[in-house]
C-alpha positions as CSV (number, residue, x, y, z in Angstrom):
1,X,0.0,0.0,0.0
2,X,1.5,3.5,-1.2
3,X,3.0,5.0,2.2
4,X,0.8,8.4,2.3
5,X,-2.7,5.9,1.7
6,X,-1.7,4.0,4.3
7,X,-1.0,7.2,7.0
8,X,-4.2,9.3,5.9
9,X,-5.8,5.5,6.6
10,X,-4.5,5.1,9.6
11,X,-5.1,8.9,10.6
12,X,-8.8,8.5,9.4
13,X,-9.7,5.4,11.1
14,X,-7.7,5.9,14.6
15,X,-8.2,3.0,17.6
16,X,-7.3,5.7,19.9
17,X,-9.8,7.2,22.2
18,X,-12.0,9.7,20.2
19,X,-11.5,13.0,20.5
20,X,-12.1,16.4,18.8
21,X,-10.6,15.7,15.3
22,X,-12.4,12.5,15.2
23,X,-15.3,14.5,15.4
24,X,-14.9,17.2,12.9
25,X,-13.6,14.4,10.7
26,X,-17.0,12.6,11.3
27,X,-18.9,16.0,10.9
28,X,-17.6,16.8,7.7
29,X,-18.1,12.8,6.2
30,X,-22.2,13.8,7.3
31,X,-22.2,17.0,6.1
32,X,-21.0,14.6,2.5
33,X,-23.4,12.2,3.4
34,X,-26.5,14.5,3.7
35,X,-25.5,16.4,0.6
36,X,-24.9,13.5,-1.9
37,X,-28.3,11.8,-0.4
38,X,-30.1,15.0,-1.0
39,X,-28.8,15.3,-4.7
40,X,-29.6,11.9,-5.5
41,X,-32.9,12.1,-4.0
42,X,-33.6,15.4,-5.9
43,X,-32.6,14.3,-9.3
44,X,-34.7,11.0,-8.7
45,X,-37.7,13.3,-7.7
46,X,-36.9,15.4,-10.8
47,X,-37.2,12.4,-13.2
48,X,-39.9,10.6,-11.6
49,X,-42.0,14.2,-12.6
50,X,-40.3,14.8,-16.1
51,X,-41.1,11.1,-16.5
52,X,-44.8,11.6,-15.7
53,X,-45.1,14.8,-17.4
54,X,-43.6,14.1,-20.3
55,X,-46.1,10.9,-20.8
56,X,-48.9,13.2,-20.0
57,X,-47.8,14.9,-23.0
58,X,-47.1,11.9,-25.1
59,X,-50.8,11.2,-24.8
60,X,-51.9,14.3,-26.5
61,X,-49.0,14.8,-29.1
62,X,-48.7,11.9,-31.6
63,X,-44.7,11.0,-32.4
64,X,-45.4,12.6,-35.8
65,X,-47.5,15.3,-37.2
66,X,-48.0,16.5,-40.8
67,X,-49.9,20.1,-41.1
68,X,-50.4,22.1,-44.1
69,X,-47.2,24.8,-44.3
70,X,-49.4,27.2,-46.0
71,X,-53.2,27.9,-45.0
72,X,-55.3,26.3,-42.1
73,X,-56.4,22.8,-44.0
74,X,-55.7,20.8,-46.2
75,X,-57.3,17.3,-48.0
76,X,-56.3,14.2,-46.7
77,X,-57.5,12.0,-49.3
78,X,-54.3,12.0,-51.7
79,X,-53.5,8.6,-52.3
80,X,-50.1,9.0,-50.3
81,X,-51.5,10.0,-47.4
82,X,-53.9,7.4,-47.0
83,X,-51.4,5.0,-47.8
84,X,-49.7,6.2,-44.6
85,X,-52.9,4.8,-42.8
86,X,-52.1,1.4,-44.1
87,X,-48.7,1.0,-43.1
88,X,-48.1,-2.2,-41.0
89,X,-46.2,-0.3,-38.2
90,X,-48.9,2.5,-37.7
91,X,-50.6,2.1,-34.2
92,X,-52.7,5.0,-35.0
93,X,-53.6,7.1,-37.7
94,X,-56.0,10.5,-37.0
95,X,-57.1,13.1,-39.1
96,X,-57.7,16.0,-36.9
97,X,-60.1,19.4,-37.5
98,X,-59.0,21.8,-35.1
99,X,-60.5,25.5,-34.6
100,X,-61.0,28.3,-32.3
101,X,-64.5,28.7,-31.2
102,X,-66.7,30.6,-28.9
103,X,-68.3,28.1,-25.8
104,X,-71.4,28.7,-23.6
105,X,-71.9,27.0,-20.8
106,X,-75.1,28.3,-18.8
107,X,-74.5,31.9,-18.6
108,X,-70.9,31.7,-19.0
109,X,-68.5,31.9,-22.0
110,X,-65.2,31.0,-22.8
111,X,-62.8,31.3,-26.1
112,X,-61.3,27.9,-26.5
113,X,-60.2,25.7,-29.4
114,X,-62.7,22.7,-30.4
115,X,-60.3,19.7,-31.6
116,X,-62.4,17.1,-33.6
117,X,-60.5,13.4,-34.4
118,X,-61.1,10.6,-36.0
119,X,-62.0,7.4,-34.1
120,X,-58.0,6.4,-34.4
121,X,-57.1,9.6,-31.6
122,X,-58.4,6.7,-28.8
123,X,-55.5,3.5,-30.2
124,X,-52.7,3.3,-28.1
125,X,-53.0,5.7,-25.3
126,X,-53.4,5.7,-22.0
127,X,-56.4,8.8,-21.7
128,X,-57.4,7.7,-18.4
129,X,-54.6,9.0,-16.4
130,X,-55.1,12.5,-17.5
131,X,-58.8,12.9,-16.8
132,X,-59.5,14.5,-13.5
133,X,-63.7,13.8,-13.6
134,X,-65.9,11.6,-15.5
135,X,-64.2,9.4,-18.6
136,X,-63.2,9.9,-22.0
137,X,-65.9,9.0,-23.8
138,X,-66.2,10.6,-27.3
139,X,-69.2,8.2,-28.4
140,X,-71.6,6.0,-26.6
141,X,-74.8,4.9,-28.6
142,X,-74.6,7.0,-31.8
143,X,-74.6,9.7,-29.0
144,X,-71.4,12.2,-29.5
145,X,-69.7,13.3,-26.2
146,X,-66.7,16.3,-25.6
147,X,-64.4,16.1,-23.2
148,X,-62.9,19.4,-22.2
149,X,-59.7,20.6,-20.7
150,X,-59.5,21.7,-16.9
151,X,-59.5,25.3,-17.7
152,X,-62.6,25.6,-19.7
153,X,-64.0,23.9,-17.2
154,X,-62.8,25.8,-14.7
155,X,-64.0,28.9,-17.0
156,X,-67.3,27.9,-17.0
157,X,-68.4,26.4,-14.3
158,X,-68.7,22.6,-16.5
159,X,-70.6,20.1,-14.0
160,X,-70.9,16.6,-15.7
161,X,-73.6,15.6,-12.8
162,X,-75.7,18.1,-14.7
163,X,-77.3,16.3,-17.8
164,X,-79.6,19.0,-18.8
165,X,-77.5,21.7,-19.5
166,X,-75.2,21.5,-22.8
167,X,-72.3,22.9,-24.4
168,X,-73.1,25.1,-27.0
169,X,-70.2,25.9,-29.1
170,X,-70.5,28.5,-31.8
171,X,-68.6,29.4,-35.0
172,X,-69.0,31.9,-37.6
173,X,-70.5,30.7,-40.9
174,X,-68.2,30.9,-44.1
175,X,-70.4,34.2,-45.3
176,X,-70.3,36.1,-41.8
177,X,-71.2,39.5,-41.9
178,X,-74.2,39.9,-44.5
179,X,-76.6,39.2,-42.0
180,X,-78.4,41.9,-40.1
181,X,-78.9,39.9,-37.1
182,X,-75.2,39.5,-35.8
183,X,-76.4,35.5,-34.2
184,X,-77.3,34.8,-37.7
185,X,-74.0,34.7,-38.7
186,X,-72.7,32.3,-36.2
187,X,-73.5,27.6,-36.2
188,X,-73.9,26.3,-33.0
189,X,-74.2,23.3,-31.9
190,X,-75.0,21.4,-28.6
191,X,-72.8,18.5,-26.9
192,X,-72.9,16.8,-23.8
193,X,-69.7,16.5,-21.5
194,X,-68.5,13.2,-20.6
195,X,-65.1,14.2,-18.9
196,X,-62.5,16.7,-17.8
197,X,-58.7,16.2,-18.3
198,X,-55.9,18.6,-17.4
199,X,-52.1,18.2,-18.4
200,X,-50.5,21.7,-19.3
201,X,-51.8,24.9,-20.4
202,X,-51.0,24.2,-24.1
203,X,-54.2,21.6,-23.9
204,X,-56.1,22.6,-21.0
205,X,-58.0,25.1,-23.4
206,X,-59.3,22.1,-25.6
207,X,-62.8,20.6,-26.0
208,X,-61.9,17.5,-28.0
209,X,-65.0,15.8,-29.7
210,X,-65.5,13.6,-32.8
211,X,-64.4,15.0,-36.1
212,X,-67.9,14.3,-37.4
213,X,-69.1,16.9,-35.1
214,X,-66.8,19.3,-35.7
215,X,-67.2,19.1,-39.5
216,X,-71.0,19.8,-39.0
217,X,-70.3,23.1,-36.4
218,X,-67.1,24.1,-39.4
219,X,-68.9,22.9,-42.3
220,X,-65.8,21.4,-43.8
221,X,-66.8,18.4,-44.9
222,X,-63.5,17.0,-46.4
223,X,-60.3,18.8,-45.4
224,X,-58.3,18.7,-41.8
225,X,-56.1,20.5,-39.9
226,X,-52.9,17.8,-39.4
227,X,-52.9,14.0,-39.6
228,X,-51.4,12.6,-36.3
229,X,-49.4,9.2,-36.3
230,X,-48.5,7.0,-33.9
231,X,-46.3,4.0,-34.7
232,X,-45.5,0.5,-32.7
233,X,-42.2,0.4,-30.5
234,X,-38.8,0.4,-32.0
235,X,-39.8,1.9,-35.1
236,X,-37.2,4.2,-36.5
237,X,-38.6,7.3,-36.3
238,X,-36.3,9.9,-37.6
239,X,-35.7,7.6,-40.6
240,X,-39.5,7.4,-41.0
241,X,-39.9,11.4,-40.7
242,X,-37.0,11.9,-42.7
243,X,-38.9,9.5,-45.7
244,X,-42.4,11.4,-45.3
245,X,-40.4,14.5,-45.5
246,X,-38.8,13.2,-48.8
247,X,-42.5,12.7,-50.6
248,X,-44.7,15.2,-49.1
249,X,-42.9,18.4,-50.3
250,X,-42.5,21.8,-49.3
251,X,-46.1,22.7,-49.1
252,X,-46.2,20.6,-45.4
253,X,-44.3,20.4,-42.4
254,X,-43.5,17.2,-40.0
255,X,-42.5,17.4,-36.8
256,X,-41.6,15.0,-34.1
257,X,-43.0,15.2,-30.6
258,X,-40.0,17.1,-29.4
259,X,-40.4,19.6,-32.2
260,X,-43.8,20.1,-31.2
261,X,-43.1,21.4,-28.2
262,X,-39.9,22.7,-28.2
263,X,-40.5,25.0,-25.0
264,X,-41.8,22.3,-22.7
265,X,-38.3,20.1,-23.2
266,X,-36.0,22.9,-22.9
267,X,-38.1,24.6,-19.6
268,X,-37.6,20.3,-18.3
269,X,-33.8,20.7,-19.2
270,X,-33.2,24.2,-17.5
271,X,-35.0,23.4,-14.5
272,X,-32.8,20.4,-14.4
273,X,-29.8,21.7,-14.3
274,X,-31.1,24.6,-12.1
275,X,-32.2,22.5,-9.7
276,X,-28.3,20.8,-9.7
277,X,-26.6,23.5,-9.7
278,X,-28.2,24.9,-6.6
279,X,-27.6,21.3,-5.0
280,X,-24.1,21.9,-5.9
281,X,-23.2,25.0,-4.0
282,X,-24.8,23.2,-1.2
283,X,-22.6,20.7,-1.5
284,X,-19.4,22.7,-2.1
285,X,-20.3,24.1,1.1
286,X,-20.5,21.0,2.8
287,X,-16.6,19.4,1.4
288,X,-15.1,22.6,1.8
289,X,-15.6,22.3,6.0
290,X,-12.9,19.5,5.1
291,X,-10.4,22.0,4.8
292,X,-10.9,23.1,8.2
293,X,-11.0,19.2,9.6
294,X,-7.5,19.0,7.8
295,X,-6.5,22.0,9.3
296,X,-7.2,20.9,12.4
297,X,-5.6,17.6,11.6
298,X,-2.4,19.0,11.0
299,X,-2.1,21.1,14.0
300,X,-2.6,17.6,15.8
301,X,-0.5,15.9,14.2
302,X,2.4,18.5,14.3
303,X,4.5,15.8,16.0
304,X,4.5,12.9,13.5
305,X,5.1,15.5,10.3
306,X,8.5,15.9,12.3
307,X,8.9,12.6,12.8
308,X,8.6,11.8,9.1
309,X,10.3,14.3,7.8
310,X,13.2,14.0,10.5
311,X,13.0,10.4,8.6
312,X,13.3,11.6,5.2
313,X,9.9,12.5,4.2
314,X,9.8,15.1,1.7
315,X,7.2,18.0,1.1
316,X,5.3,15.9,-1.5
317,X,4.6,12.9,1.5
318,X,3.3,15.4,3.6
319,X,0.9,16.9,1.2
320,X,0.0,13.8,-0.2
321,X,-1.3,12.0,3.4
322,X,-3.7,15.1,3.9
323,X,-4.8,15.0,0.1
324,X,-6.2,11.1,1.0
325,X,-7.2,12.4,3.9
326,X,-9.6,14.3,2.5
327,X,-10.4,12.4,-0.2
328,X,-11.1,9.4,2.1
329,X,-13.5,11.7,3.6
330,X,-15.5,13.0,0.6
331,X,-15.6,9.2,-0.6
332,X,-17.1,7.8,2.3
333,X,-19.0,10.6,2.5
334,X,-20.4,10.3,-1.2
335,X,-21.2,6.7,-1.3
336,X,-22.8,6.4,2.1
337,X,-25.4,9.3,0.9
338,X,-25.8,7.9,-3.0
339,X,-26.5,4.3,-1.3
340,X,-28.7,6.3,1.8
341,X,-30.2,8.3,-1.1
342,X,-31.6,5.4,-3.5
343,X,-32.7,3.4,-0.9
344,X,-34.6,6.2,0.8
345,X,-35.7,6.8,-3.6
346,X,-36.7,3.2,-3.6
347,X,-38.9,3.1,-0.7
348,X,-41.2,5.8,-1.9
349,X,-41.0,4.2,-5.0
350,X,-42.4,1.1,-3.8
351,X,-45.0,2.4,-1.0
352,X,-45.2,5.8,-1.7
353,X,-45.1,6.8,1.7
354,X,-44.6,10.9,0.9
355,X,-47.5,12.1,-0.6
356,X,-48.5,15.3,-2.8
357,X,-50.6,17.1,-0.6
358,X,-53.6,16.9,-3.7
359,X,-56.5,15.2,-4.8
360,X,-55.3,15.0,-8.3
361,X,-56.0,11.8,-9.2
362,X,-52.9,11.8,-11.7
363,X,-50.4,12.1,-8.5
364,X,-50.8,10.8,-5.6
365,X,-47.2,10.1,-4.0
366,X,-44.0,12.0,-5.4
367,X,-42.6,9.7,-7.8
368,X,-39.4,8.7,-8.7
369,X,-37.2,7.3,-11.6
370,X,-33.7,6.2,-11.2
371,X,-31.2,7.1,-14.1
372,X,-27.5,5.6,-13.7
373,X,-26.4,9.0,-15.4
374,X,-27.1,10.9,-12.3
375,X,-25.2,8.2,-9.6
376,X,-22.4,8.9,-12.7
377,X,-22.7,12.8,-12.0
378,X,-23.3,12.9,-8.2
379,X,-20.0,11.2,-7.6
380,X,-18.0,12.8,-10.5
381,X,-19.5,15.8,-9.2
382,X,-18.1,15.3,-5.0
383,X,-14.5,13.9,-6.0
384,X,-14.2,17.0,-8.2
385,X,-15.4,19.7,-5.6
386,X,-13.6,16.8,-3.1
387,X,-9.9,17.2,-5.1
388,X,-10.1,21.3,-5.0
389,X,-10.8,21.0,-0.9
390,X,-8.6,18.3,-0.8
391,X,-5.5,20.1,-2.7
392,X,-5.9,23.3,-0.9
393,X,-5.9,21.7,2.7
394,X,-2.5,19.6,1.5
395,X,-0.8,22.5,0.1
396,X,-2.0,24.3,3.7
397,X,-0.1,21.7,5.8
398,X,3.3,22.0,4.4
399,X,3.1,26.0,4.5
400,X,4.6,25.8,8.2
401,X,6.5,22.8,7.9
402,X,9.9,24.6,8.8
403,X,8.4,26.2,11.9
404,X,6.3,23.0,13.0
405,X,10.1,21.2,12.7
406,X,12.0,24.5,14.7
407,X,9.5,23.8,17.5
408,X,9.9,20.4,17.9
């Protein structure tokens, strides 16, 4: 074992009675301990919601989505596009017919956006965990059904217990404006709600309802607004968009779900790192009280460093037992809070024993995801901050060498 290991070992893990150093030594491994747990623990937190969030959002964005470059429409019926409803690896394949509209609920109203789909929208997701009341049930016996987004129903007051009063959702007729009578220039028509879902604000404004319906309240009878597709696992999705993109042209745009929401993945990355980088200068704070457990160290130990270098030890010894020191330290330190941390991550992964605080029926307990990238980072991240401390402490101990040998 290389000589300074061996020492800094030996000065770590003293028999000897315990006294003041011992203590400072253990206070600093804690204060490690508490901050690598807590980073762990975070970051887990952090991807358990990203994770949750972000399949939220995969419910109501399709992995691909063609819309018209140009214009608010387009027809759907070219033989290319419906051959893209035939391909084998297609879970799903919806025409969508999307528009702002005025909605009246009782006395109230409320400007929202009416998004009518084909019966595909419902293959291959899981539209359950984002509805807050009632179901999602776009038809039932012939019958037609909306469900709308939390804030319109929040908006207007939406009560599904109440089977009696409807919907009404109004939009102006393709010749507004010649009539005299200002309601004569607006279709309505009456749905009932069946549910009320609520992800983000981007689609908490929606009423979605069958495209049938929609065509009759826009009467557009043929065209759509996009085409959302869904395909099976392990299909090769950029290659896919990247052969659409080749045959469609320049008159439509495809994007991927990250392209569809650009802002949503980059506010999930910046909050991310925010959240480490704050961890971090808690953490700096808690190795750098090593320097002052070395310090103390050496002032102790002011007798042996004479000793060994009355025996030949040179500067580069000295410095190096102190650098181990307090890297011994900050190791112990580290794994005993990543192994305290993911077990303490595990256990509220299996029993959820710290809960929300809300009646959301989407969340209950905090959840958690593990990622090795992050046990990777949290440790890269304390030997880093650990060799700074460590390498100013060392350099500190041999400043008064000369004097700790004259007074000896």
């Amino acid at each position: 074992m290389n000589t300074s290991v061996y020492i800094a070992k030996r000065y770590l893990f003293s028999k000897k009675q315990t006294h003041a150093i011992n203590i400072i030594s253990g206070i600093s491994i804690l204060g490690v301990l508490v901050g690598s747990a807590a980073l762990i623990i975070i970051l887990s937190v952090f991807n358990g919601l990203e994770k949750v969030i972000l399949s939220l959002y995969s419910n109501f964005t399709p992995e691909l989505k063609i819309e018209p470059r140009y214009g608010k429409t387009f027809d759907p019926h070219s033989p290319y596009f419906e051959g893209l409803g035939r391909d084998k690896r297609v879970v799903s394949y919806t025409q969508v017919l999307q528009e702002k509209a005025l909605i009246r609920y009782g006395d109230r109203q409320f400007i929202g956006t009416i998004k009518g789909v084909s019966s595909d929208f419902l293959k291959g997701r899981t539209l359950d965990s984002t509805i807050q009341f009632g179901s999602f049930t776009l038809k039932d016996n012939g019958q037609d059904f909306a469900v709308v987004g939390s804030t319109v129903q929040g908006s207007l007051g939406v009560s599904l217990k109440d089977q009696f009063t409807l919907l009404q959702i109004f939009s102006p007729k393709r010749n507004a404006g010649s009539s005299t009578n200002p309601m004569n220039d607006f279709v309505f028509r009456s749905i009932q709600p069946s549910g009320v879902f609520g992800i983000q604000e981007d689609f908490n404004d929606l009423i979605i309802t069958p495209i049938e319906f929609t065509r009759s309240l826009l009467d557009e009878p043929n065209m759509v607004s996009s085409i959302e597709i869904n395909y099976k696992k392990g299909t090769d999705l950029n290659a896919v968009q990247e052969a659409i993109i080749d045959r469609i042209g320049k008159n439509y745009t495809i994007r991927n779900r990250k392209e569809q929401n650009t802002e949503l993945y980059n506010t999930i990355n910046f909050e991310r790192w925010s959240i480490f980088m704050i961890l971090t200068f808690v953490l700096i704070i808690a190795i750098f009280n090593i320097i002052g457990s070395l310090t103390m160290l050496v002032i102790d130990k002011r007798k042996d460093i004479a000793i060994l270098t009355s025996l030949g030890a040179n500067k580069g010894l000295i410095q190096r037992i102190f650098f181990f020191e307090g890297m011994m330290i900050s190791v112990i330190g580290c794994v005993s809070g990543l192994v305290l941390g993911l077990i303490v991550c595990y256990v509220q992964q299996q029993f959820g024993f710290i809960k929300m605080g809300s009646t959301m029926s989407v969340l209950d307990a905090y959840p958690v995801a593990f990622k090795l990238g992050d046990i990777g980072l949290v440790f890269l991240t304390v030997i880093a901050i650990a060799t700074i401390a460590s390498g100013i402490s060392s350099s500190l101990s041999v400043k008064r060498l000369d004097e700790i040998k004259q007074e000896l």
